[in-house]
N, C-alpha and C positions, 0 to 999 in steps of 0.2 A: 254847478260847475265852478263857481268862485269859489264857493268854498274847498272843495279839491285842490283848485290853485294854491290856497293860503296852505292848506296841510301840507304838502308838497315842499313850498316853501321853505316854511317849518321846520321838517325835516332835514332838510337839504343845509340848513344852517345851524341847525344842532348838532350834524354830525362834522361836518367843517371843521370847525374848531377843534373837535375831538382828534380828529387824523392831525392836524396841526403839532396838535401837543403832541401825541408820539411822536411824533419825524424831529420835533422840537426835543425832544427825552433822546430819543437814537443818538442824535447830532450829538447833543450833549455826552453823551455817554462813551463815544469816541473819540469825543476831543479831549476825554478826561481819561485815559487810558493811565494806569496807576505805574509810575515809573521810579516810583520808591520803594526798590529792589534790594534784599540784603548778596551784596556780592564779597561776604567775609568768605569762605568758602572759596568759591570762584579765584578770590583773588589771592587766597594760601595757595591754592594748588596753581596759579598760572606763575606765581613766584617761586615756589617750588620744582615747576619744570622748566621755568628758567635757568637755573642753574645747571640741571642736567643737560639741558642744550649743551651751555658754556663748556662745558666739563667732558663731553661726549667726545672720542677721539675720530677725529675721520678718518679712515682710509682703507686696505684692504686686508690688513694683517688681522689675528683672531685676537677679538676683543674689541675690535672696531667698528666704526660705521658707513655704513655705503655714504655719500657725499649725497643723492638723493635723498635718502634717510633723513639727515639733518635739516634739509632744504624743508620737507614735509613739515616736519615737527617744528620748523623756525614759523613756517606758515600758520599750524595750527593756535601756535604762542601767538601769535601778533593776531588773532581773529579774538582769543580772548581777554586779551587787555584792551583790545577798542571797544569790547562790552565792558569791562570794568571802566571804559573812561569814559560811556558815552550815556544814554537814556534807552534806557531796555524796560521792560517788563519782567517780574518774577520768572514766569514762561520762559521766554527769551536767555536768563543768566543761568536757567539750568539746563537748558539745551544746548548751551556755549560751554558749562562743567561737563557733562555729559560727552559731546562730542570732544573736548582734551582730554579725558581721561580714556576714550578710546586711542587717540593720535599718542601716550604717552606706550600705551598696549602695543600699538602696533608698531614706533617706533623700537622698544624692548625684545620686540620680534625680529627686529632685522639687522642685531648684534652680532656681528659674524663671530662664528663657531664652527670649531672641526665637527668635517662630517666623517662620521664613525672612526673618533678617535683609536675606539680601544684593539681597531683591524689594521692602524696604518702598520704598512710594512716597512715603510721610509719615505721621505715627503723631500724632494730635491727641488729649492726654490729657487737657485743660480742667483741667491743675491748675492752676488763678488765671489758664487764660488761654487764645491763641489760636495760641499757638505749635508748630512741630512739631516733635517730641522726635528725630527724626533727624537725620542729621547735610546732609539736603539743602534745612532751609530752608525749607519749603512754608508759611512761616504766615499763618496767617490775621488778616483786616482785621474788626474788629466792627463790622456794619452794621443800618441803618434798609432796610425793605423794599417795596415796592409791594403795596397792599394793595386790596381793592376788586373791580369787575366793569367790566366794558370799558367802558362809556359813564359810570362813577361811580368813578374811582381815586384813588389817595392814595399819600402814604409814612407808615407807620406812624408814623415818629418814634419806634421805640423799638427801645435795641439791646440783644440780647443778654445776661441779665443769668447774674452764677455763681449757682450751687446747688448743694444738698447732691446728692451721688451715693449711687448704692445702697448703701454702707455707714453711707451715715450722716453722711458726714466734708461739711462744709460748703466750696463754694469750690472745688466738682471737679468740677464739670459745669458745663454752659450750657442753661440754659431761654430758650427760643424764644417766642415770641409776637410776636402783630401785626406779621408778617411781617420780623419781626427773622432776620439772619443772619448768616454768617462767609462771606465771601471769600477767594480762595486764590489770587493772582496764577498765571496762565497761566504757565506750562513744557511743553515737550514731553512730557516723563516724565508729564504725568497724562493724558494719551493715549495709553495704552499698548494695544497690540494684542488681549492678556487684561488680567483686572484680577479682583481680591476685596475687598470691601467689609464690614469686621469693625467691628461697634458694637455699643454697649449704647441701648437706644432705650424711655424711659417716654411714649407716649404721652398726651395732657393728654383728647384728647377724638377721635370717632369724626368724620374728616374725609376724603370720596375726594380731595381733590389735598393731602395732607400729604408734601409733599416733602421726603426726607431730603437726598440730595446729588445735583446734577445736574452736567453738563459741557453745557452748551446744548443741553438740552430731548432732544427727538427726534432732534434735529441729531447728536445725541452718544449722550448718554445720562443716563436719570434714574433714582434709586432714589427710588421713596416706599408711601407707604401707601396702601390702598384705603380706600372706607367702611365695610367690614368689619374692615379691622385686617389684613388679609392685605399681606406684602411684594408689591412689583409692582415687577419690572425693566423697563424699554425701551432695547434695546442697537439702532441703529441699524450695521449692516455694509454691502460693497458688492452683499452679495447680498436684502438685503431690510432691514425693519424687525420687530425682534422684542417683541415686547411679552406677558409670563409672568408667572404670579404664584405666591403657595405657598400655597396651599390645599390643604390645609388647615391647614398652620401658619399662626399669627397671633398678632400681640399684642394684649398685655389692658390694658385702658385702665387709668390707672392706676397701672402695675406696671413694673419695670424686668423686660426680655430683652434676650437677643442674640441678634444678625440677624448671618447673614453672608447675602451671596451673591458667586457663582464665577462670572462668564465668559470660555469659551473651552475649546478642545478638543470644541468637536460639544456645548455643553452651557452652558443657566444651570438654576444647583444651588443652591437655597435651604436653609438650617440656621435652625432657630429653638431657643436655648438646648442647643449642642451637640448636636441631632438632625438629621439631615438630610430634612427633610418633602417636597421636591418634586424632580424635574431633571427639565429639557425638553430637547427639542433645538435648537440652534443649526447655521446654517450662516455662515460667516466670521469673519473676527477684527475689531474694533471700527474703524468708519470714523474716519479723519485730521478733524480740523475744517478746514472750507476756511479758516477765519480765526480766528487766537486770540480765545477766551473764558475768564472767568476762573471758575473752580472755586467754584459756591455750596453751602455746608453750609446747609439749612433753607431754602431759596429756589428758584424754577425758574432763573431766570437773575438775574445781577446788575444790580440796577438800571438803571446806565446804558445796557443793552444792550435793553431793550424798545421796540418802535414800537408808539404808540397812535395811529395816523393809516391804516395802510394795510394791511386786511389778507392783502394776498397778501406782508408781508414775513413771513421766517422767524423773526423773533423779532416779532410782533406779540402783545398783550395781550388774551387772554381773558378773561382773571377769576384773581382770586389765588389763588396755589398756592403753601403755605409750610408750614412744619413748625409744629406748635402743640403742645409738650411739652419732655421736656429730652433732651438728647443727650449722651454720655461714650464716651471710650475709643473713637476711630476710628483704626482701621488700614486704609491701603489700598495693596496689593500691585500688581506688574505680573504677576502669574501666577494661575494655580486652584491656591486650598489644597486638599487633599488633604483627606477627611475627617479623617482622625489629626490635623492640623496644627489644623480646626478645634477641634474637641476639646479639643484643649491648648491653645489661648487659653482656651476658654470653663472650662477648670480651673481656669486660671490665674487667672483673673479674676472666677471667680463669687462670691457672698459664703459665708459657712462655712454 
């Protein structure tokens, strides 16, 4: 039995020391973590995207950058230069390159750019005015509107005045009233077979014929608002007359949204604030107008073009029908944007 004991012993103290020295080797081995990193690399490319921060323009015009954007990418840059200033591991300074050269990617990604330039029809941005920012001219005339009910009409006598737009920024919109509107000389191109109709729209007050933009009425086609606030399309084709609405999307009085809607391909497809709320179906592509009409933003038809005498003509006067609030930022397309396409307008453009 003693000598059991001693073996025991023995044992028990030769192996001691042994576990000692590892835990003694481990320790060591962590506190000596190799911090003598080459961050030549790391350190070209976080000076490198330095600059492009600097140099990146902000804001919301095309070729710009969303203000978030830059906020990201300022982030990603200042996570990289506290590893080039500080004690890191080889590991460590390539998962610091790694991760910037992704933030430099994704930053590159969110360079605002026309969506489907090569469809715009005309692009009215109401900065100071009534022009259209592409290169085909479409601009619009600021007018006085017909106002009133069929046996008691009028011309408002009042046109279009600028306003501040949903940022804030004074002199970038057009506020509508008393049947004030924008005219847009007749061209073939805004009778186009499809078409997508992209704005930002504050309504003033809950109106059923708030007409946002028409191409001669029924005859053609109108976008406007219900007395609920709900978007209502009437696309007249040679297979019928379509008349949709997006209920349940709507706008709120008051409030800047964005509307689109998409005709063509078997479908009108309503977006309220880059969601897409409603799509019907459609049969044909958008009827020719037998005889030029000119393009009214905030009006049924253009003044000159109403009969108050007879009413079995096509453009006889009902009762006024005009937009009563402010409008910004109209793109209109000869094709269906694509969800994704709406989308990215409405990124692009919404406020932060």
């Amino acid at each position: 039995m003693i000598r059991k004991r001693i073996y025991t012993s023995y044992r028990y103290f030769a192996i001691v020391p042994a576990i000692c020295a590892m835990m003694a080797s481990c320790k060591k081995d962590k506190q000596e973590a190799d911090y003598n990193a080459n961050k030549q690399e790391l350190k070209r490319l976080t000076d490198s995207i330095t600059q492009v921060y600097a140099q990146a323009p902000e804001g919301r015009d095309i070729g710009q950058y969303p203000k978030q954007a830059r906020a990201d990418l300022k982030q990603a840059v200042d996570m990289a230069a506290s590893v080039n200033n500080g004690q890191f591991t080889q590991q460590e300074v390539n998962n610091a390159y790694a991760s910037l050269r992704r933030a430099i990617s994704a930053f590159n990604a969110r360079q605002i750019a026309e969506v489907a330039s090569q469809n715009l029809i005309a692009k009215w941005l109401f900065n100071g005015n009534a022009q259209d920012a592409t290169a085909n001219h479409n601009d619009g005339i600021l007018m006085s509107g017909i106002i009133g009910t069929e046996g008691n009409h009028t011309d408002g006598g009042t046109l279009p005045v600028l306003t501040t737009d949903r940022f804030g920024q004074d002199n970038r919109a057009y506020e509508l009233s008393n049947g004030a509107y924008i005219e847009v000389p007749y061209k073939t191109a805004l009778n186009p077979d499809m078409l997508s109709i992209s704005m930002w729209i504050k309504p003033k007050e809950q109106f059923g014929d708030n007409y946002i933009m028409s191409l001669n009425r029924w005859n053609g086609f109108k976008f406007q608002l219900q007395a609920d606030n709900f978007l209502f399309m009437t696309l007249k084709t040679p297979a019928a007359t379509f008349d949709k609405d997006s209920n349940p999307g709507k706008m709120v009085t008051g409030e800047w949204h964005h509307a689109v809607v998409t005709v063509g391909n078997g479908a009108i497809t309503f977006y309220v604030d880059g969601v897409q709320v409603k799509t019907e179906s459609l049969a044909g592509t958008a009827a020719k107008l037998a005889a030029p009409v000119n393009l009214a933003i905030g009006q049924q038809l253009p003044k000159d073009q109403f009969n108050f005498t007879d009413t079995s003509n096509p453009n006889y006067f009902y009762s006024g029908s005009y937009f009563k609030g402010a409008l910004d930022d109209i793109r209109y397309y000869n094709k269906v944007l694509s969800t994704t396409e709406v989308t990215s307008i409405y990124n692009n453009e919404k406020p932060d």
